[in-house]
C-alpha positions as CSV (number, residue, x, y, z in Angstrom):
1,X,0.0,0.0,0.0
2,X,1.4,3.5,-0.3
3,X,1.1,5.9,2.6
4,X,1.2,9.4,2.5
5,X,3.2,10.8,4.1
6,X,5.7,8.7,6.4
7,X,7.1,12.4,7.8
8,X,3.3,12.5,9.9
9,X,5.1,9.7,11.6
10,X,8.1,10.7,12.0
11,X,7.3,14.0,13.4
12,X,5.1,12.0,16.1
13,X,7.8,10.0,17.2
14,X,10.4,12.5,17.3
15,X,7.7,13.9,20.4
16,X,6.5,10.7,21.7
17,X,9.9,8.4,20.8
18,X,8.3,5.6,22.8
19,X,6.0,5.2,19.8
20,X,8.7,5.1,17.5
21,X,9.0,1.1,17.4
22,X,5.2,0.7,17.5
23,X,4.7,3.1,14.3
24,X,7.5,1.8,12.5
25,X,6.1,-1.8,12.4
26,X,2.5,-0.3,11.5
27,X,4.5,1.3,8.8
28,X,6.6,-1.9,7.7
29,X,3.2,-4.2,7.7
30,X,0.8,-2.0,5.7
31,X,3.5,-0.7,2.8
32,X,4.6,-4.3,2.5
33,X,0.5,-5.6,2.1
34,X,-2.3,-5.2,-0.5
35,X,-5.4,-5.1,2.0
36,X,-8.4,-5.0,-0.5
37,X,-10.9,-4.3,1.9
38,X,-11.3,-3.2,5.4
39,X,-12.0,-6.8,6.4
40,X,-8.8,-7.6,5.3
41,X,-7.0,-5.5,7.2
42,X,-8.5,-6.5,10.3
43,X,-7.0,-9.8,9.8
44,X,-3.5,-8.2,10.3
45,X,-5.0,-5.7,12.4
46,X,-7.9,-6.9,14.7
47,X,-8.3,-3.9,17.1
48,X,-8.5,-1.6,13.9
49,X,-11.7,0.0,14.2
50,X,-14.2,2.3,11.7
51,X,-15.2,5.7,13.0
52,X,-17.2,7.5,9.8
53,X,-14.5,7.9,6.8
54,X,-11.8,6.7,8.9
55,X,-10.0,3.6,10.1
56,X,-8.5,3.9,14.1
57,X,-5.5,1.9,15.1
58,X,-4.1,1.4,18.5
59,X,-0.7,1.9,18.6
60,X,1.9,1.1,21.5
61,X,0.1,-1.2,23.9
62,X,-3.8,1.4,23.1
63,X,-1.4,4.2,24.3
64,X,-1.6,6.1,20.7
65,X,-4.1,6.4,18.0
66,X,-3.2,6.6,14.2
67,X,-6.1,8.2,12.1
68,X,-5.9,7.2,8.9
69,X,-8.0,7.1,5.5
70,X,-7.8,4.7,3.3
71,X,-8.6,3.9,-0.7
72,X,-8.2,-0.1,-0.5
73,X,-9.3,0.4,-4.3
74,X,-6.7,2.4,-5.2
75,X,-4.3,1.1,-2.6
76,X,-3.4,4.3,-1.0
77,X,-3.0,5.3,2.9
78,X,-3.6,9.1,4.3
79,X,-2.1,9.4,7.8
80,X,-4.6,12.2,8.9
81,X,-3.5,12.2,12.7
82,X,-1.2,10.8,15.1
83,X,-2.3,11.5,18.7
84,X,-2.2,10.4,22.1
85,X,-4.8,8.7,23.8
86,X,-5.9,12.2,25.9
87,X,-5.9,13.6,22.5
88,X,-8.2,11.0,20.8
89,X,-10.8,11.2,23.4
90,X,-10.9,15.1,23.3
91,X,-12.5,14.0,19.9
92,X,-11.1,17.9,18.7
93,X,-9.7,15.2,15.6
94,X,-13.9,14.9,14.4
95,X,-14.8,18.2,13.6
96,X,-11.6,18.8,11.3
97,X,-12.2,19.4,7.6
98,X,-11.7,16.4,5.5
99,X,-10.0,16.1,2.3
């Protein structure tokens, strides 16, 4: 799958650098897989969970969320947020403009 943009990541863990091992194997499953649909992805990722347009991971033991959209037809991966738990369940992340 392609992702855009790795940096989102990168800039997370440079903040939170206990997340860096946790995003890094996120990153390292999905580029290397061809999920076709979102029940597909669960099989690599059963906590991953629907919320509207968006697919939710837990990341580093449910300590950080990854926000991402995703075009399993096209095989593309928008990281739209990486945030803390405290920040998830603000729920500020909901009422953001969608591209």
């Amino acid at each position: 799958m392609h992702i855009i943009t790795r940096r989102t990541l990168m800039k997370f863990w440079e903040k939170h650098p206990d997340s860096r091992t946790a995003l890094q194997r996120w990153y390292k499953i999905v580029y290397h897989s061809d999920f076709s649909s979102f029940s597909e992805l669960r099989k690599a990722f059963p906590s991953a969970d629907k919320v509207d347009h968006f697919v939710i991971f837990n990341i580093g033991g449910n300590k950080y969320r990854l926000i991402v959209s995703i075009h399993f037809n096209r095989g593309k991966v928008y990281i739209r947020h990486v945030l803390t738990h405290a920040e998830y369940d603000k729920g500020d992340w909901k009422n953001e403009s969608h591209n």
